[in-house]
C-alpha positions as CSV (number, residue, x, y, z in Angstrom):
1,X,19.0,17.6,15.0
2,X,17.9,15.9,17.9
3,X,19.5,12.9,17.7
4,X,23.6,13.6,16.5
5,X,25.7,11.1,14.2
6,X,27.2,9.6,17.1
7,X,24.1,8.8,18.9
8,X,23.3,7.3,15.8
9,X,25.6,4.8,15.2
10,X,25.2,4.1,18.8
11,X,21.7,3.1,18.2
12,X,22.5,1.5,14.7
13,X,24.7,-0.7,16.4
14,X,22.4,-1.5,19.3
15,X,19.9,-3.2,17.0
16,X,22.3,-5.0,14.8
17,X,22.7,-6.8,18.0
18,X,19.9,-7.2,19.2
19,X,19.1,-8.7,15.5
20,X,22.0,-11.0,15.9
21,X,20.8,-11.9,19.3
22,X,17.1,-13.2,18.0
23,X,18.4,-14.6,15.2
24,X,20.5,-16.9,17.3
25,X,17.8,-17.5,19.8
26,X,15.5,-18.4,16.3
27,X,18.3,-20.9,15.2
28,X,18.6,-22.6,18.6
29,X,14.7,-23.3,18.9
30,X,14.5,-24.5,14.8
31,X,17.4,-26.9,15.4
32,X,15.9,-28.4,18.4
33,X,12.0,-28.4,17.1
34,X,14.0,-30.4,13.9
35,X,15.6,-32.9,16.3
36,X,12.5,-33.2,18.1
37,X,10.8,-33.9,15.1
38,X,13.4,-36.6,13.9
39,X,12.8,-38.4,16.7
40,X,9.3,-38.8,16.2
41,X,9.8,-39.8,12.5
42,X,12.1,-42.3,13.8
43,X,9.6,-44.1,16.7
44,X,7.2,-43.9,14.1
45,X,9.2,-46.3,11.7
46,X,10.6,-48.4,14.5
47,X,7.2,-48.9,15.6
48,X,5.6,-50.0,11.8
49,X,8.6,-51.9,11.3
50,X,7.6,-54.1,14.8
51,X,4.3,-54.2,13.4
52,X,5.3,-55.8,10.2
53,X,7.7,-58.4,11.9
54,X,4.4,-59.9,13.7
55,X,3.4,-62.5,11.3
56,X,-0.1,-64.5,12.3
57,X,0.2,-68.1,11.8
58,X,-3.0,-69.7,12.8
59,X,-6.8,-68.1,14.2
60,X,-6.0,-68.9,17.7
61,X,-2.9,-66.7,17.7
62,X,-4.7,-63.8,15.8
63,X,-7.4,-64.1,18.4
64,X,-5.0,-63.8,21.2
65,X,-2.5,-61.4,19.6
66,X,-1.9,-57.8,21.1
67,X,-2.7,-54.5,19.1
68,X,0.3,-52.8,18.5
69,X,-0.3,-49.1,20.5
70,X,0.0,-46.4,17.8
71,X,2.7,-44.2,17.7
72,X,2.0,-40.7,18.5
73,X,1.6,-38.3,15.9
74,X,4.3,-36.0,14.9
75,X,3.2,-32.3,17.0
76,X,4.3,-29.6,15.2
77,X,6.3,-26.8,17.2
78,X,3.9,-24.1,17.9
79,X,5.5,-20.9,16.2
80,X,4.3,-19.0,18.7
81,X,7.5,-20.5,20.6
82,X,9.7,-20.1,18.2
83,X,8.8,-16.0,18.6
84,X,11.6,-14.1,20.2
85,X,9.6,-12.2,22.6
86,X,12.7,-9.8,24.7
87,X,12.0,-7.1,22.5
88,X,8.6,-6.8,23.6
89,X,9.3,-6.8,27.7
90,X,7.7,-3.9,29.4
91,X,6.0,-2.8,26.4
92,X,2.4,-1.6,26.0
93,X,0.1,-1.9,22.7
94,X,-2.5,0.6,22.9
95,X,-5.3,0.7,20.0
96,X,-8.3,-1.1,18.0
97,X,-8.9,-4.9,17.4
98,X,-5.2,-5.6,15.8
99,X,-3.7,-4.6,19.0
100,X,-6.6,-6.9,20.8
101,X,-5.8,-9.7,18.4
102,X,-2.5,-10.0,19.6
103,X,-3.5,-9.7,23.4
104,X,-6.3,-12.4,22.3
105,X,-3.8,-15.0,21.2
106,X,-1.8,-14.8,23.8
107,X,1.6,-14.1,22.0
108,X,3.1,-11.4,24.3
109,X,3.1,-12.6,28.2
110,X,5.2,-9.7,29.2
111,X,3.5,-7.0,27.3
112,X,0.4,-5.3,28.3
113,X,-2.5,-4.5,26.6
114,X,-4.8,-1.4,26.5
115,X,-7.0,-2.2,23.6
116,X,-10.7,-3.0,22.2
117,X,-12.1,-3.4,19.3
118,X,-13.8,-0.4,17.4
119,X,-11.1,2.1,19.4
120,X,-10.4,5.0,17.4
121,X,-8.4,8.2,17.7
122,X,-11.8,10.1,18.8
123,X,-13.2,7.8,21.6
124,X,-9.8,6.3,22.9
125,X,-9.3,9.3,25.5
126,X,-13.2,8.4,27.1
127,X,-13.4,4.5,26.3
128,X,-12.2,1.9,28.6
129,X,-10.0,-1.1,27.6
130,X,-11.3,-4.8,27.9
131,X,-12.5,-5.6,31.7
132,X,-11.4,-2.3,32.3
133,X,-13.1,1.0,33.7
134,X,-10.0,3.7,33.4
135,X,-9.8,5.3,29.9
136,X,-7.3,3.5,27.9
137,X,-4.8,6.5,27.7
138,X,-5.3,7.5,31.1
139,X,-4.0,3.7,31.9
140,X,-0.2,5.5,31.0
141,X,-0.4,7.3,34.2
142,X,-0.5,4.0,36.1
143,X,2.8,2.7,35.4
144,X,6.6,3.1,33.4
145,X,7.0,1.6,30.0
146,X,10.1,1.3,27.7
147,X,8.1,0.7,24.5
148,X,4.7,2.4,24.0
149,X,2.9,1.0,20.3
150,X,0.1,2.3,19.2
151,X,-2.6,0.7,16.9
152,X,-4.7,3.0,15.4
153,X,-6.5,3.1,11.7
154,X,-8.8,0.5,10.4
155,X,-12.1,2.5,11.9
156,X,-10.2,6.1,10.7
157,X,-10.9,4.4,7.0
158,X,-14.3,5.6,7.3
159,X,-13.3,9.4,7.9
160,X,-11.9,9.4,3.7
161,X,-9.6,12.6,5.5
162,X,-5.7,11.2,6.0
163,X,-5.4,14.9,7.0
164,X,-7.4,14.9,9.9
165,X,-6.2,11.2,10.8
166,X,-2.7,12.9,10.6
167,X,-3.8,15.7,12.8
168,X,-5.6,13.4,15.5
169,X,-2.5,10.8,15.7
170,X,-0.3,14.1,16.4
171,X,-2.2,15.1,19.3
172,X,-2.4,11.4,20.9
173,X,1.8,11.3,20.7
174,X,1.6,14.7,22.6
175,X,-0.2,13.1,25.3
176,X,1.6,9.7,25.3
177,X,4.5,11.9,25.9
178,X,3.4,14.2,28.2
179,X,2.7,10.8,30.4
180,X,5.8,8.7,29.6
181,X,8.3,11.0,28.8
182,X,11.6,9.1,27.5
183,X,9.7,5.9,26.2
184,X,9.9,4.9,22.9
185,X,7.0,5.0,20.9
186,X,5.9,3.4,18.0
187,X,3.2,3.9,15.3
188,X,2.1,0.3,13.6
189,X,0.9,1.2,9.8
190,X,-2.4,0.1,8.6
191,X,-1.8,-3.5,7.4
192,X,-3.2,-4.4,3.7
193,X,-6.4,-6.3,3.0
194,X,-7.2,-8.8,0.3
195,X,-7.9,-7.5,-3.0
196,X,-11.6,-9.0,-2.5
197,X,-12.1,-6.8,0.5
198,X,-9.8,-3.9,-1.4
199,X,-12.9,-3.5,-4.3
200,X,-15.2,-3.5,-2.1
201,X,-14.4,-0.9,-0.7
202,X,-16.9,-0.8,2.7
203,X,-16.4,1.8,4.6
204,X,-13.5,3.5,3.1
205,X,-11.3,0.0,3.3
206,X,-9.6,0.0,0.5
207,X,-6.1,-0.5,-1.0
208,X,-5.5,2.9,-2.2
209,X,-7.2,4.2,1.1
210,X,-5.0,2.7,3.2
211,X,-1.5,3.8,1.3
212,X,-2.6,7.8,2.0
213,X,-3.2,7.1,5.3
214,X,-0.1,5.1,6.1
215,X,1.7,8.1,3.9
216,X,0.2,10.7,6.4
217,X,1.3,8.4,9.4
218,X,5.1,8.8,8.5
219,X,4.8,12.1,7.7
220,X,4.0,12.3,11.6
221,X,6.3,9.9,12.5
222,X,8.8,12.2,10.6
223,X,7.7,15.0,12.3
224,X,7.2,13.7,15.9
225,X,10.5,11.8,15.7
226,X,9.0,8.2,16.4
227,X,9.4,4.9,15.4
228,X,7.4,3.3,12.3
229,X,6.5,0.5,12.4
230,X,5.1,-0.7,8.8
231,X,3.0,-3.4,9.3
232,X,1.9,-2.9,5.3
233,X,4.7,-3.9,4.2
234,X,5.5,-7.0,6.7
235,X,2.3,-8.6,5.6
236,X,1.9,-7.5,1.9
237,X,2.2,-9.5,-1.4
238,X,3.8,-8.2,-4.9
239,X,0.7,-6.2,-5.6
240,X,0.1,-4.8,-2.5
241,X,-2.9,-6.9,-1.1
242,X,-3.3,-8.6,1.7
243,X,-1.5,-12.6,1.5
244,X,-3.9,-15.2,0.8
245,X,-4.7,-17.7,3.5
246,X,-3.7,-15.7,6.7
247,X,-7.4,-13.8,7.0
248,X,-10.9,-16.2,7.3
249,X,-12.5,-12.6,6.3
250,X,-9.8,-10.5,4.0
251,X,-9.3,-7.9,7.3
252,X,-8.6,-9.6,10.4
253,X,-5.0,-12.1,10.9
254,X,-4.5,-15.6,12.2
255,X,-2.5,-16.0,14.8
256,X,0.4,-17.2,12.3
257,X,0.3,-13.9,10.8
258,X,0.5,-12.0,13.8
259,X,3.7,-13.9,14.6
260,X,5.4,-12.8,11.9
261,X,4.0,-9.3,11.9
262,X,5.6,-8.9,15.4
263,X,9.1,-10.3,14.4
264,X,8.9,-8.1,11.3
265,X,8.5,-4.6,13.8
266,X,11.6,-6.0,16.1
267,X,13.8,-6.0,13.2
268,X,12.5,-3.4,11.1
269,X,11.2,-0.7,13.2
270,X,13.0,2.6,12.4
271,X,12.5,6.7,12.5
272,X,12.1,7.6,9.2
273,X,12.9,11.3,8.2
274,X,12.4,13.5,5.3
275,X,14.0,12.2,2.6
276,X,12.7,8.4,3.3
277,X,9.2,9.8,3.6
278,X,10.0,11.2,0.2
279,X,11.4,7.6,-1.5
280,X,8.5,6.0,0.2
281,X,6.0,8.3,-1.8
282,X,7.5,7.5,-5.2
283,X,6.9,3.6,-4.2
284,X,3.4,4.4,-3.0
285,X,3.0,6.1,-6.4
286,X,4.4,3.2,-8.5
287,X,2.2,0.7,-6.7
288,X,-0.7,2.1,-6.9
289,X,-0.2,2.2,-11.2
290,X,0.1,-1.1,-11.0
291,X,-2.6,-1.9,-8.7
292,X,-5.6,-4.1,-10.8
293,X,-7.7,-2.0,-13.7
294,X,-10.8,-3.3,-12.0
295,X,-10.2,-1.4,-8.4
296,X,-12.4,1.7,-8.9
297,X,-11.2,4.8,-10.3
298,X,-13.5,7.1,-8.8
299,X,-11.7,9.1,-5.8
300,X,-13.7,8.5,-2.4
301,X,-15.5,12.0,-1.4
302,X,-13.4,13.8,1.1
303,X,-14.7,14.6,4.3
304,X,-15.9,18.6,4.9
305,X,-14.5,19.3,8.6
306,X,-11.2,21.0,8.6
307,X,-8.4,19.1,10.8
308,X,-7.4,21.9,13.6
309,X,-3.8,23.1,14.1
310,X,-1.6,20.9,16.2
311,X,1.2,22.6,18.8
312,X,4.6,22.3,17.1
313,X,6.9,19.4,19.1
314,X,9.4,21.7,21.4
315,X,13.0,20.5,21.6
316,X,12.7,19.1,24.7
317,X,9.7,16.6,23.1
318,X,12.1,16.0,20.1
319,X,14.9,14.9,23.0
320,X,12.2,12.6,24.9
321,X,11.0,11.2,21.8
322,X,14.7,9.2,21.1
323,X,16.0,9.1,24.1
324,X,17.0,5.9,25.6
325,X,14.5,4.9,28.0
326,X,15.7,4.8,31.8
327,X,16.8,1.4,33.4
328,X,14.3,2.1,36.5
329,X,12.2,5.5,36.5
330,X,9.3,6.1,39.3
331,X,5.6,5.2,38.9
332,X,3.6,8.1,37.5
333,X,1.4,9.1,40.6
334,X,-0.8,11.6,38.9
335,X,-4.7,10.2,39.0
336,X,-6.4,13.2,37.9
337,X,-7.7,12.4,34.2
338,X,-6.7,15.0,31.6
339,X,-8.7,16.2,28.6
C-alpha cells in the first residue's frame, strides 16, 4: 500500500485538528455576529422607546418638534465571513462554471482560479481560463500548489459514457501530477439538480446520470489514490435532488450554497478505497429505487466511441499522490506546453 497504518493515523489525526480548529474559529465569529446583533436589537428599542416618551401637546410644538433619526437596521453577518477559509490557502480550482462560480463570488481570496464556463475534459488542455491566454492546465507549470481541485462534469453529461468520462479524468490526474508532483489533489463530484431539471433531462442532466458518473469518478479516485470530494452529497436532499431555494435555475448555486459546499469538502474530503467504493454502490443502488416513478425509465443511449486504455499509476505516482505536500518547493520553470 502506499500509504501504511501509521501514516494513516498520522493523517487521521491531522484533520481532526484541523476540524477542531474551524469549528472553533466558526464558534468565535457566531458568538460575536450574535452580540453584534444584540446590540442592534437593543438601540433599536432604546430608540422607539425615546420616541414614545415624546408626547405633543399643542400645534406649535408639533410644528417645531424634531424627527426622531431611525435606527439602523439590523445587517445580517455575511456568511461568507463566517467561512473558515485556511484550508483553502495556496490552493488552485481548475474546471467548468462551478469552479468559476466560486472565483465569481469572491469566497476564496487566497485561492486561485483556472476556470471557465463550458470547460470540459476534452478542450481544457487547448482553452484558456478567464482573461487568460495560457491553457488552463499549462497554468500548473507557472507556480507550486498544496491543494490542486478539479471541477469537471456538468458538460461530460452530454457524452451518456461514465466510461470514457472515467477514462478522460484518469489521464488529466496523470498530467496534474506529472506538473505538481506531491500536491494533493482533489476530484469535486457532480453536485445534484432539482428534480424539475432531473426529468427533463436536457442534455444528459439527469439524476440517475449524474450518480454513474460520480460512481466512475471514485472508482478513479480509488484507483489514482486522490481525494473525493462529494459535492452530491453536501448539497443533496432525502431523495437525492437538488435543495430547493439555493438555484434561480435547478443547475447553477447561490452564493449561500457555495459556502456550505466548500465547508462541507474541508471536513469531509477523504481517499476512498475499494471497499467504500463498493458500500457507496449499494447506496447509489438504493436511491435510485426510491427516486420518483415519474423520472423516465428508458436508459439514455450510450455513446459508440470506445474510451482508450490509460497507463497504469507507477509506485512512485501512488507515493506523490498522498504525500504531504512540501513547506516550500521551487517554481516549476518548464514553458514548453505539453500534449
Amino acid at each position: 500500500m502506499a500509504m501504511t497504518q501509521r501514516m494513516w493515523k498520522r493523517e487521521q489525526e491531522r484533520r481532526r485538528r484541523e476540524r477542531e480548529k474551524r469549528a472553533r474559529q466558526r464558534r468565535r465569529r457566531a458568538a460575536g455576529s450574535v452580540f453584534v446583533l444584540i446590540l442592534i436589537a437593543a438601540v433599536v428599542l432604546i430608540a422607539k422607546s425615546c420616541s414614545n416618551d415624546k408626547a405633543v401637546t399643542t400645534d406649535e410644538t408639533a410644528q417645531t418638534s424634531v424627527p426622531v433619526t431611525q435606527a439602523p437596521q439590523p445587517v445580517s453577518t455575511a456568511a461568507a465571513e463566517m467561512l473558515d477559509t485556511s484550508f483553502y490557502d495556496n490552493a488552485v480550482f481548475i474546471g467548468n462554471a462551478l469552479a468559476d462560480g466560486i472565483s465569481t463570488y469572491g469566497l476564496l481570496n487566497s485561492t486561485d482560479f483556472y476556470a471557465r464556463v463550458g470547460v470540459d475534459l476534452d478542450n481544457v488542455y487547448t482553452t484558456a481560463a478567464d482573461n487568460d491566454s495560457m491553457a488552463i492546465v499549462d497554468q500548473l507549470k507557472s507556480k507550486k500548489f498544496n491543494k490542486i481541485f478539479l471541477v469537471f462534469g456538468e458538460s461530460e453529461l452530454s457524452w451518456n459514457d461514465p466510461e470514457a468520462f472515467a477514462v478522460k479524468y484518469t489521464e488529466l490526474i496523470e498530467k496534474v501530477k506529472s506538473y505538481q508532483s506531491g500536491s494533493r489533489i482533489y476530484v469535486l463530484a457532480i453536485p445534484p439538480v432539482t428534480e424539475t431539471t432531473s426529468k427533463q433531462n436536457a442534455n444528459g442532466v439527469s439524476i440517475a446520470n449524474i450518480k454513474e458518473y460520480n460512481s466512475a469518478l471514485k472508482e478513479v479516485a480509488v484507483e489514482m489514490e486522490v481525494y473525493y470530494a462529494d459535492s452530491y452529497e453536501a448539497l443533496a436532499d432525502s431523495s437525492g435532488y437538488l435543495r430547493d431555494g439555493i438555484s434561480a435555475d435547478g443547475i447553477n448555486l447561490d452564493r449561500g450554497s457555495y459556502i456550505e459546499l466548500l465547508e462541507y469538502i474541508a471536513d469531509n474530503a477523504y481517499i476512498p478505497d475499494e471497499n467504500d467504493q463498493k458500500a457507496s454502490s449499494r447506496d447509489d443502488e438504493d436511491q435510485e429505487a426510491e427516486l420518483d416513478e415519474d423520472e423516465d425509465p428508458t436508459p439514455t443511449p450510450r455513446s459508440t466511441k470506445k474510451p482508450t486504455a490509460t497507463k497504469k499509476p507507477s509506485s512512485d505516482d501512488e507515493t506523490r499522490a498522498t504525500a504531504t505536500p512540501a513547506p516550500t518547493v521551487n517554481v516549476l520553470k518548464d514553458s514548453a506546453v505539453q500534449k
